[in-house]
SESEVEX-423631 format. One line per field, with one value per residue (C-alpha): residue number from 1; residue in three letters; x, y, z. Coordinates in pm, 1 decimal. Layout:
N
num	(NUM_...)
residuo	(ala_...)
u	(X_...)
v	(Y_...)
w	(Z_...)
END
This chain:
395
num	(1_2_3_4_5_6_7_8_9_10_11_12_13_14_15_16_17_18_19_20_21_22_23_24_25_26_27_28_29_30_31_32_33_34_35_36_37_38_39_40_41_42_43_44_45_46_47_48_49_50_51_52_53_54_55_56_57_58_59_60_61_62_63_64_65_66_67_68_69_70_71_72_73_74_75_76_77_78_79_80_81_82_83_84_85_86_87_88_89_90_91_92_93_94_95_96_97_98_99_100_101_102_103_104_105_106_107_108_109_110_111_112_113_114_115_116_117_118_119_120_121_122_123_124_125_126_127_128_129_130_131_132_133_134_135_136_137_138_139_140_141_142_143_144_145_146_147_148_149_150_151_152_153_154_155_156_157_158_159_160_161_162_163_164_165_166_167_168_169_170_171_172_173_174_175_176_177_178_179_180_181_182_183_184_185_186_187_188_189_190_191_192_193_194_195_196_197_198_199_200_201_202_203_204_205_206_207_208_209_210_211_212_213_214_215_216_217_218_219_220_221_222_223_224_225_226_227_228_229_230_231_232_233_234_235_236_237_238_239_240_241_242_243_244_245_246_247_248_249_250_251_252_253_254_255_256_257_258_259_260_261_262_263_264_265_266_267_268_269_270_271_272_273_274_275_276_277_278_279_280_281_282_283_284_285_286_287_288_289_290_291_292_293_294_295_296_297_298_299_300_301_302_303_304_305_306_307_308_309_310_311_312_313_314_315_316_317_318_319_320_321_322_323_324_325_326_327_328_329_330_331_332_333_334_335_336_337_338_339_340_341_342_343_344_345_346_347_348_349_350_351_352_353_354_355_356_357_358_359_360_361_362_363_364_365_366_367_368_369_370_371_372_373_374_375_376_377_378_379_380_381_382_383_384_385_386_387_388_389_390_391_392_393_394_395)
residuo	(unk_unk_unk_unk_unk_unk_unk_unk_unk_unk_unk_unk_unk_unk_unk_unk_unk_unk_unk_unk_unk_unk_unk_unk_unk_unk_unk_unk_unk_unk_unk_unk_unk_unk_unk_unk_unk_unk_unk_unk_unk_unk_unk_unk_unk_unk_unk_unk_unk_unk_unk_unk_unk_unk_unk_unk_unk_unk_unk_unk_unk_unk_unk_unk_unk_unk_unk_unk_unk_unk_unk_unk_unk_unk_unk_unk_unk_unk_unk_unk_unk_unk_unk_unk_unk_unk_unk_unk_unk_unk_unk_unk_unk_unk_unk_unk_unk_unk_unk_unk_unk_unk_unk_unk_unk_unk_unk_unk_unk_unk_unk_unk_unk_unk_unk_unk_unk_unk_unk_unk_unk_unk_unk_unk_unk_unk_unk_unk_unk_unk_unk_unk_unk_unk_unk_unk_unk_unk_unk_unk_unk_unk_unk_unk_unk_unk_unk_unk_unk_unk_unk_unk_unk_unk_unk_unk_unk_unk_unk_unk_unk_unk_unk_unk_unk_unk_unk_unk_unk_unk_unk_unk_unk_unk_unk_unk_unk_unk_unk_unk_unk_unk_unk_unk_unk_unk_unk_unk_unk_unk_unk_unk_unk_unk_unk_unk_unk_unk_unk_unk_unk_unk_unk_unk_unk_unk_unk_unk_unk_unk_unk_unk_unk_unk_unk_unk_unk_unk_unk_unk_unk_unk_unk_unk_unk_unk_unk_unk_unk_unk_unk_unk_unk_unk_unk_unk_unk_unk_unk_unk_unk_unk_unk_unk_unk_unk_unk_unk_unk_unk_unk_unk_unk_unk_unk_unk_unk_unk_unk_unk_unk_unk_unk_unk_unk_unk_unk_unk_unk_unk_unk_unk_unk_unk_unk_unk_unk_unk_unk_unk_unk_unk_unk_unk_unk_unk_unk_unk_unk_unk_unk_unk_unk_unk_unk_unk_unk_unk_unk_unk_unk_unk_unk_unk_unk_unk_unk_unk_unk_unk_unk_unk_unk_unk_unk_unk_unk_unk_unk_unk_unk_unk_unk_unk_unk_unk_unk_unk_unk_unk_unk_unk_unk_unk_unk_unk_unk_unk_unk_unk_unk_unk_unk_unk_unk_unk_unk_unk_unk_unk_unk_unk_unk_unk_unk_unk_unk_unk_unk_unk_unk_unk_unk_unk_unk_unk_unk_unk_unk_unk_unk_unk_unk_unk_unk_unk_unk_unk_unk_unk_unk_unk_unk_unk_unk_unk_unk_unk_unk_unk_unk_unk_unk_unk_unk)
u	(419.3_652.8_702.1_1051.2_1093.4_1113.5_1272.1_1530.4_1635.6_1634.8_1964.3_2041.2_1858.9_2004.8_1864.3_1543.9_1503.2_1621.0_1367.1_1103.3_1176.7_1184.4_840.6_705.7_878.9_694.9_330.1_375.6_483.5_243.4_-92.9_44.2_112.4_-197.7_-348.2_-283.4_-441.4_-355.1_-34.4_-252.6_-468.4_-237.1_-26.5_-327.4_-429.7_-89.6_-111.3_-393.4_-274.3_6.8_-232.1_-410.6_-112.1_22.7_-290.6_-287.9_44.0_-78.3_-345.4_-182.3_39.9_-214.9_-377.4_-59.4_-26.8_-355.1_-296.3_13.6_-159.8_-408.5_-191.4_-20.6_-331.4_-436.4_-110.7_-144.6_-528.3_-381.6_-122.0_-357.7_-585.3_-337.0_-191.6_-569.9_-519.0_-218.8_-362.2_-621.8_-455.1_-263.3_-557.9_-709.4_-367.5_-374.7_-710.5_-572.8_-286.7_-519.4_-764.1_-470.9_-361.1_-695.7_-679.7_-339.1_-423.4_-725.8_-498.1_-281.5_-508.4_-636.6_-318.8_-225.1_-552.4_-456.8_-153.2_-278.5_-486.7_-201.9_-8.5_-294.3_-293.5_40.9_49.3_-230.9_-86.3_245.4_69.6_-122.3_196.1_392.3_145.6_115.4_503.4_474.9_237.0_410.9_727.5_589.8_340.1_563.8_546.4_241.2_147.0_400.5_254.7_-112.2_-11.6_88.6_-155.9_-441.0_-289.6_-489.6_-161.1_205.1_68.2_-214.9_61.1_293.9_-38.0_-73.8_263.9_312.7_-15.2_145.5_459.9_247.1_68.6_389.4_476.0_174.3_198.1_508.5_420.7_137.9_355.9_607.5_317.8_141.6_530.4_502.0_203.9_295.8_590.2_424.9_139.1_443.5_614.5_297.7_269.5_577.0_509.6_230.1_387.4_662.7_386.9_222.2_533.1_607.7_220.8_296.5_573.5_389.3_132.8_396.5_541.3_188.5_44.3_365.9_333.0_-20.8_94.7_341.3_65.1_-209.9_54.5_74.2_-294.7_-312.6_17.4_-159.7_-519.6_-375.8_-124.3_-425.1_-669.9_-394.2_-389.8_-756.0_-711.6_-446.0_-629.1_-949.2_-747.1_-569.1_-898.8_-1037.7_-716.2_-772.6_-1159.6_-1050.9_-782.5_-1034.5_-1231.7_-983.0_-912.2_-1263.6_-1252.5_-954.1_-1077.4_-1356.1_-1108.7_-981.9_-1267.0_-1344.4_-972.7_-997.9_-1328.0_-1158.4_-886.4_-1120.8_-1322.9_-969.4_-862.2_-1206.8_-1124.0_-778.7_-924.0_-1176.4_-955.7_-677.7_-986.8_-1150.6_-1154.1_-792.1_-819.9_-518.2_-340.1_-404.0_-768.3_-666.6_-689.3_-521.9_-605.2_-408.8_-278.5_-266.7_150.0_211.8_-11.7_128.2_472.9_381.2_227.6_572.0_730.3_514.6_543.9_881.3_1130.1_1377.4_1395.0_1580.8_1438.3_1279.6_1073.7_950.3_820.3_700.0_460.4_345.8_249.6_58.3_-158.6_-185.0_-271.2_-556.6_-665.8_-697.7_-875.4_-1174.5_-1255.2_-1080.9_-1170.6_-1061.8_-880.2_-551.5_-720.7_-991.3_-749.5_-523.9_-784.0_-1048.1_-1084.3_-847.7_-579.2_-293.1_-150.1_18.4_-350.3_-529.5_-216.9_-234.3_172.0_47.7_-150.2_145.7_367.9_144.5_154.3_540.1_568.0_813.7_827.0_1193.2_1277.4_1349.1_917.5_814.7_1021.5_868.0_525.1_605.0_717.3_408.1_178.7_323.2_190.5_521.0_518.2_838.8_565.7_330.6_-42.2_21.8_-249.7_-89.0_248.7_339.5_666.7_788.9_622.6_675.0_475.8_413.9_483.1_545.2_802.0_1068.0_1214.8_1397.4_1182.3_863.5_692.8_434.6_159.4)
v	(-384.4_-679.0_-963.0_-966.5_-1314.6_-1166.1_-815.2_-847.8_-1189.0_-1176.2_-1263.9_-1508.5_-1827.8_-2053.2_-1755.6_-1769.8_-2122.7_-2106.0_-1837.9_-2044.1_-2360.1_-2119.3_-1993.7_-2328.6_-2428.4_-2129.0_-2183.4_-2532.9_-2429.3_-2127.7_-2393.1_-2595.0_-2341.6_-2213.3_-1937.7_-1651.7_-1317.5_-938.2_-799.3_-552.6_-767.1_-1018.0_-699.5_-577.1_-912.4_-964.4_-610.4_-685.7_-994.9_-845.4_-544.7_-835.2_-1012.1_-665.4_-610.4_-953.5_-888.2_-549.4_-702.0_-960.2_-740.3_-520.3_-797.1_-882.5_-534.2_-544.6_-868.6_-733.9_-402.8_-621.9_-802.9_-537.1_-381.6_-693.2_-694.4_-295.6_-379.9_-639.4_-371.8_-86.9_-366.0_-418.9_-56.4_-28.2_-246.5_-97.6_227.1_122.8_-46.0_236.6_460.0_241.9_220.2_625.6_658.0_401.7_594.5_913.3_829.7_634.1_996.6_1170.0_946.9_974.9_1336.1_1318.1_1072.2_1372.8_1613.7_1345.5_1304.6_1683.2_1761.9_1482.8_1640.1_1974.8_1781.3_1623.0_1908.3_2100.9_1849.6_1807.2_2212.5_2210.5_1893.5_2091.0_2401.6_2278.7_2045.1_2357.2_2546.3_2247.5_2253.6_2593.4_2635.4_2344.4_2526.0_2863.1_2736.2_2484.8_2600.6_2645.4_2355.8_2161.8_2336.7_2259.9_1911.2_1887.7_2097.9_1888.0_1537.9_1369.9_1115.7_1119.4_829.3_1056.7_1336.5_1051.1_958.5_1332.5_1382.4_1051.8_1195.3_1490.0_1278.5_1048.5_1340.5_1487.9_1148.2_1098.3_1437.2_1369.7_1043.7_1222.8_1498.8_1234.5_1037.6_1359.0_1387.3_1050.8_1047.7_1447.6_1247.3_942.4_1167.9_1415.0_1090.3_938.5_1269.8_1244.4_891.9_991.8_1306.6_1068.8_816.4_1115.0_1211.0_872.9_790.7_1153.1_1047.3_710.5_966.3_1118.7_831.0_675.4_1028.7_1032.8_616.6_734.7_959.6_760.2_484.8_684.2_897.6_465.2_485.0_804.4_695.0_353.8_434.3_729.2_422.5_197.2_440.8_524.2_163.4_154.0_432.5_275.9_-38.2_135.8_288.0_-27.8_-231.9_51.7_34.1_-336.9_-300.5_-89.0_-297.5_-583.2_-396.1_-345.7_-683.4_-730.7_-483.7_-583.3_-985.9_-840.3_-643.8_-959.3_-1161.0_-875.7_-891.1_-1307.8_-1277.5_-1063.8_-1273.6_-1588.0_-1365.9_-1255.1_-1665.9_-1723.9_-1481.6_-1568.7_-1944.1_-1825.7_-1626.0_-1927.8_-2169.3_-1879.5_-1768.9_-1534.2_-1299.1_-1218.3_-961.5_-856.7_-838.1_-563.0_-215.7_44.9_395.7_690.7_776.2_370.0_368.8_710.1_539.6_207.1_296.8_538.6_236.7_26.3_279.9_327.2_-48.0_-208.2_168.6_14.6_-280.3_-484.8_-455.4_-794.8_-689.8_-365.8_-583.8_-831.5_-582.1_-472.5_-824.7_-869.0_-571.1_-695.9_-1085.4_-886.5_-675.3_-1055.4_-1213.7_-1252.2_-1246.0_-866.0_-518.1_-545.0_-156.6_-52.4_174.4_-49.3_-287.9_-36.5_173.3_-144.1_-97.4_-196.2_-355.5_-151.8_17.2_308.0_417.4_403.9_568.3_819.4_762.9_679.5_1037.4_1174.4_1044.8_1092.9_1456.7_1475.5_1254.9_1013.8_741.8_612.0_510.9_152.2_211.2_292.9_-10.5_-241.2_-100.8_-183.6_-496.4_-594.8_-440.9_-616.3_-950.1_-1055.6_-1217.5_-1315.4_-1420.7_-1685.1_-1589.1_-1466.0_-1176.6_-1102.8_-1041.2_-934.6_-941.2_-1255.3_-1384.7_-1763.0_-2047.3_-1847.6_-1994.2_-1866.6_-1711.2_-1454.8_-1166.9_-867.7_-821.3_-944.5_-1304.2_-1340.1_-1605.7)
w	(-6737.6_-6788.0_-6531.6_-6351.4_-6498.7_-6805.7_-6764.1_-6445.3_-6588.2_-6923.9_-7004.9_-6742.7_-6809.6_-6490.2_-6293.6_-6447.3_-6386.2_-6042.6_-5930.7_-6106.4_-5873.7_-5607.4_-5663.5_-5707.2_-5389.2_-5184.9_-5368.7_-5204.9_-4922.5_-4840.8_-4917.6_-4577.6_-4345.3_-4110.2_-4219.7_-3959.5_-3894.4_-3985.4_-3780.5_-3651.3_-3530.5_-3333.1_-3227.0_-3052.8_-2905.3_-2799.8_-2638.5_-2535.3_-2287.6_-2182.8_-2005.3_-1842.2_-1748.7_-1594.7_-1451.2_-1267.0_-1136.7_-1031.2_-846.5_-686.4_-535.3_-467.1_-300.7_-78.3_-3.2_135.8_297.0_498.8_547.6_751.3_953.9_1065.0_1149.5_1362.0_1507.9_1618.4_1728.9_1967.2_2094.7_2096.6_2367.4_2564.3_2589.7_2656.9_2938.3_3065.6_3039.5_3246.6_3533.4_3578.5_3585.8_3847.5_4050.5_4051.1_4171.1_4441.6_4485.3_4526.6_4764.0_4931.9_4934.9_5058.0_5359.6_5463.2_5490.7_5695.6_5891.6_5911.2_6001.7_6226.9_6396.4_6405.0_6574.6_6835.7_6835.2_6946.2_7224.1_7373.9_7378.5_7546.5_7807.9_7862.9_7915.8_8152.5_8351.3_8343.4_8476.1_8736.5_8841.6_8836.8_9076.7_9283.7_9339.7_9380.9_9624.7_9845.9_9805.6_9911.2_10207.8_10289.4_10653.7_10667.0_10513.7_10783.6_11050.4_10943.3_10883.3_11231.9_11383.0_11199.0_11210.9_11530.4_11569.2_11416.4_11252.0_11071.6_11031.5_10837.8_10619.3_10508.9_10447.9_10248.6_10062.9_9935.3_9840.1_9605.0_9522.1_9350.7_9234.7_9025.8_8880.5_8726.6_8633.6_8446.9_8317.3_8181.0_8068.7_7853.4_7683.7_7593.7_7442.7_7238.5_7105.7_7003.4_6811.6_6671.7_6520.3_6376.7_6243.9_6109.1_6006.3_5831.0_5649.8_5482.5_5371.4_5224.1_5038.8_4929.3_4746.9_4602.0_4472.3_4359.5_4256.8_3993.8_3843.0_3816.1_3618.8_3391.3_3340.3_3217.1_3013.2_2832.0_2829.0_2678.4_2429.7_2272.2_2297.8_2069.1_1856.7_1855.4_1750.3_1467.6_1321.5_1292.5_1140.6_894.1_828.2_767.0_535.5_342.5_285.2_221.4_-54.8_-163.4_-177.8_-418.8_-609.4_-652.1_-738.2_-1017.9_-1131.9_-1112.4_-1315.3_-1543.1_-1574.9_-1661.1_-1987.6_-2063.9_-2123.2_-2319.2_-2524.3_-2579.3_-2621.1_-2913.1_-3062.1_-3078.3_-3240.0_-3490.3_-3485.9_-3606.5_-3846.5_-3997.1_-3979.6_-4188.0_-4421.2_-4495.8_-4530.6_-4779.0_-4982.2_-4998.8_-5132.2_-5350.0_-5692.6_-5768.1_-6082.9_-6323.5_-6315.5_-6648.9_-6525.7_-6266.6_-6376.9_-6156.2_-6121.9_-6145.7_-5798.7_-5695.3_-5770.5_-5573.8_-5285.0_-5288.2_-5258.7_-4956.0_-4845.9_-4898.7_-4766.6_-4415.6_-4389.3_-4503.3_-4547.6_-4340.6_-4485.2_-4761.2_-5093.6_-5075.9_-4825.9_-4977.4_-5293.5_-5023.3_-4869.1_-5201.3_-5357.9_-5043.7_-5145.3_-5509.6_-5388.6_-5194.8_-5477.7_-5707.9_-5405.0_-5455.1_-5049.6_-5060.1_-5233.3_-5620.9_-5594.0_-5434.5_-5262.1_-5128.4_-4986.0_-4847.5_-4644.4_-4549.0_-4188.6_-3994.9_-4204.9_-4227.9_-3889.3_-4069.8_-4200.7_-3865.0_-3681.4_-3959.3_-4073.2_-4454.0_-4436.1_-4369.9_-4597.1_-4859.6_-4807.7_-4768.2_-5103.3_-4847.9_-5060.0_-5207.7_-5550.9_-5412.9_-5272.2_-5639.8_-5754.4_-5562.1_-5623.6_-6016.8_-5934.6_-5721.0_-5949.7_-6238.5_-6110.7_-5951.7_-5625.7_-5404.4_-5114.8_-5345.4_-5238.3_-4905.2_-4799.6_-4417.2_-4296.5_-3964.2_-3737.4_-3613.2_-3320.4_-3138.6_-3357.7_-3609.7_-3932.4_-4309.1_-4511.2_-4341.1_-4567.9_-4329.8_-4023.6_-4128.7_-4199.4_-4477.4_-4438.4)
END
């Protein structure tokens, strides 16, 4: 094959010239930039940190989940002690109420049994006051007569007959006396019967105010034990993001050492011995799988780039730090995405590749180079540094 200096450009010599200063211009340039690592390589380490940086975020919030969770918790606790408190007093101001209860009744019964005394004696005090009246009203004559007859002097006749006056008199006095004292006892009773009602009714509002108090207790204690739950949960979500974390630096621990094995490769190849192309001989198959290859890698994008991606296959295949075959380069572990993700397989079955792909393998397999020496490209990231054709930069 013929170089594209000499077959694209053949009859434009300013052209010629121009793309020569531009190749010397790039050579230069390519031996000061840093030598970088494979896109596949930084893509996964890049990957790589942003997990861990999600992760961390994950975990911090996790973390102030958990850290809210608990306050509220401490905050219900504090509630749930002095519902427990509440609950308590009023407990203790029912029992009150309740044996304040039990003895107003046996006050009661008490007072009902003094009741039926009273009345007792007021009946017999009325009875026998009743005969006494009786029996001076129906022997009154007799009585007047035997008063006389037996009084030794008018002045023992007056005593006897002021006797039976005072006689009367005290009965009543007693009489009125015994209704005093029934209606005293009927409105202690009475007295006592209303207090009754009223520590019931105390009684009531003391059994619903429990209640209502120990219904907190219950709403309390279930809200906090859901809270437990939730941050027993959220604790084992953070362990495992911890843990996560924790593979996830080793990951990239891994990917960096790659990272500075791929850096000391690129190094060596840049300082080692590069063969000529004439010295390359390609196998039949290496054109169809190189521009599959292009075509995985660069399809979408200018023609530049497509030759781009294949001279960085050829400057591999005259390293002496790479394989020295197409297909050694192309499927050494871990180079190129499209083989480990299994795209290239395809296309090679489905014969994908575009004329502009076979093109650009020629070109690359020529010996022509629009990328100097460069053995990596990648897309663009931030302080990465090298030559940018279409989406990609070659270093």
């Amino acid at each position: 094959m013929k170089q594209r200096g000499v077959r694209g450009y053949r009859n434009n010599k300013n052209r010629i010239a121009l793309l020569f200063i531009v190749l010397l211009v790039s050579c230069s340039f390519f031996q000061s930039i840093p030598v970088r690592a494979t896109e596949s390589t930084r893509k996964q380490l890049e990957e790589a940190k942003e997990k861990k940086k999600q992760s961390e975020n994950a975990l911090d919030d996790a973390k102030d989940d958990i850290a809210e969770m608990n306050e509220e918790k401490s905050s219900l606790q504090g509630e749930l002690n002095t519902l427990n408190n509440q609950l308590t007093e009023v407990s203790n101001n029912l029992q009150d109420l309740e044996e304040q209860i039990d003895n107003k009744e046996t006050e009661i019964e008490n007072t009902l049994a003094e009741l039926e005394v009273a009345k007792e004696t007021e009946a017999n005090q009325y009875a026998s006051m009743k005969k006494r009246v009786q029996f001076i009203y129906e022997k009154q004559n007799f009585v007047f007569i035997d008063m006389i007859l037996g009084a030794s002097s008018f002045a023992d006749f007056l005593n006897q007959n002021d006797y039976i006056e005072q006689l009367s008199a005290y009965d009543r006095k007693m009489f009125l006396q015994y209704i005093a004292s029934r209606k005293n006892v009927e409105a202690k009773e009475q007295a006592l019967e209303e207090e009754k009602i009223q520590l019931e009714d105390y009684k009531v509002k003391a059994q619903a105010e429990q209640s209502r108090v120990s219904g907190l207790v219950s709403q309390t204690s279930g809200t906090i034990k859901q809270y437990a739950n939730d941050i027993s949960d959220a604790e084992a979500k953070a362990q495992a993001i911890e843990d996560q974390i924790k593979a996830q630096e080793a990951d990239i621990k891994a990917l960096e050492a790659k990272l500075a094995e791929e850096i000391r490769l690129s190094k060596l190849a840049s300082q080692s011995a590069w063969r000529d192309i004439s010295e390359v001989s390609f196998a039949e198959g290496d054109r169809y799988l190189l521009a599959n290859l292009i075509y995985c890698e660069a399809g979408g994008e200018p023609y530049e780039g497509k030759v781009a991606v294949g001279s960085v296959v050829i400057n591999r295949v005259l390293s002496s730090v790479y394989p020295d075959t197409v297909v050694g380069v192309i499927y050494q572990k871990k180079q190129f995405s499209p083989v480990s993700s299994g795209r290239l397989a395809l296309a090679l079955a489905e014969g994908k590749a575009t004329a502009a792909c076979y093109q650009a393998a020629d070109e690359a397999m020529s010996g022509y180079s629009n990328v100097g020496n460069c053995v990596y490209f990648r897309t663009p990231i931030p302080g990465l540094q090298g030559l940018n054709i279409g989406g990609h930069v070659f270093y």
